[in-house]
Steps between C-alpha positions, in 0.01 A plus 500: 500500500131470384169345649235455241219364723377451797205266525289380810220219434270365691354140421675507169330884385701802518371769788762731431782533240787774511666572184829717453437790228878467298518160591500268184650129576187360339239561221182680615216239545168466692525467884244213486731304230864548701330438859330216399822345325692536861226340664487242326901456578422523848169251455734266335762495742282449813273228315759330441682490877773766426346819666536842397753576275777764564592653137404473176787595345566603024815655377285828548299492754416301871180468655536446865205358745402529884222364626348628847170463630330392190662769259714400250783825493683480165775699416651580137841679419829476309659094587806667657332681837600271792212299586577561910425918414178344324406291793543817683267660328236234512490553889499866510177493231341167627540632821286819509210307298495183699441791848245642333296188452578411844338803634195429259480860319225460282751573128878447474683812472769437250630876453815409775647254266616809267691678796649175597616407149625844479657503823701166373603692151664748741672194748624387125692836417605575815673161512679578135370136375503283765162380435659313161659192466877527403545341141891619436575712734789388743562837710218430797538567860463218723132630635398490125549096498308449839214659372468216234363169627475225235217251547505128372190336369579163453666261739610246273896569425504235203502804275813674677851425442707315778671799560260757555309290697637617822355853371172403457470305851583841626213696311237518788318821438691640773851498390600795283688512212789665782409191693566269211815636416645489866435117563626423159795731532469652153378821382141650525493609134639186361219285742224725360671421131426153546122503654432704201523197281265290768256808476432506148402147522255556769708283781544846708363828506639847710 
């Protein structure tokens, strides 16, 4: 599992940026040049009336983004870490900065970010994977498929075959994959099997 950056910007300029030593999902560039690409994703999307954007997703990497209190939080790692770990994250980081600004200290200190991102390295091995989507494996406990909550991002169902549509009126960003399963009656690995397909086309993310 590998986290290249972490990135926090405020009105579209990087304040801080926290980049993994052996991590190597992208080419080394200037921090100016990559934060002012994802801004102007995030510029784009809110111009144009379809707010901030979840993931920015290649075959190699995906840039994630959380914005709280005017900071933009952007996340980048290897496409297969669960986006619900990621959001998890976001709140433990976003939350220590966003208390510091509330009780007006006079500089940002950033140096709690590394023991948190540390901390959640640990959580990762500790949990022997859990923190990465399943691609073939079929062998997972039950409490492995709650933890995965798909998310839909379009409404429209034109796109979706007559018979999964009953799945995808059932996506709510509560329902786990377990969930799923259970009121289809069918297997957790084969439902996640089949929102794979709707993921890669950007129709639902974990």
């Amino acid at each position: 599992m590998k986290i290249q950056d972490i990135f926090i910007l405020k009105d579209g300029l990087p304040i801080y940026h926290h980049k993994e030593g052996n991590s190597k999902l992208r080419k080394s560039v200037d921090d100016t040049l990559i934060t002012g690409f994802l801004s102007a994703i995030t510029n784009f999307t809110k111009e144009t009336g379809l707010g901030i954007p979840t993931f920015y997703i290649t075959e190699s990497i995906k840039f994630s983004f959380f914005e709280k209190s005017d900071l933009l939080f952007i996340i980048s790692c290897e496409p297969s870490l669960a986006n619900s770990y990621i959001d998890r994250l976001f709140l433990k980081i976003s939350n220590v900065i966003i208390k510091q600004i509330e009780d007006q200290k006079e500089s940002i200190d950033f140096t709690p970010i590394k023991s948190i991102i540390n901390q959640f390295f640990n959580d990762f091995k500790e949990n022997d994977g859990l923190l990465l989507q399943p691609f073939k494996k079929t062998h997972h406990k039950d409490s492995y498929f709650r933890e995965i909550i798909p998310k839909r991002h379009i409404d429209n169902e034109d796109n979706i075959r007559n018979n999964r549509r009953k799945l995808f009126r059932l996506i709510n960003g509560k329902n786990s994959i377990y969930d799923l399963a259970r009121h289809m009656n069918s297997n957790p690995s084969k439902i996640l099997s089949i929102l794979r397909a709707y993921q890669k086309e950007g129709i639902i993310s974990f």
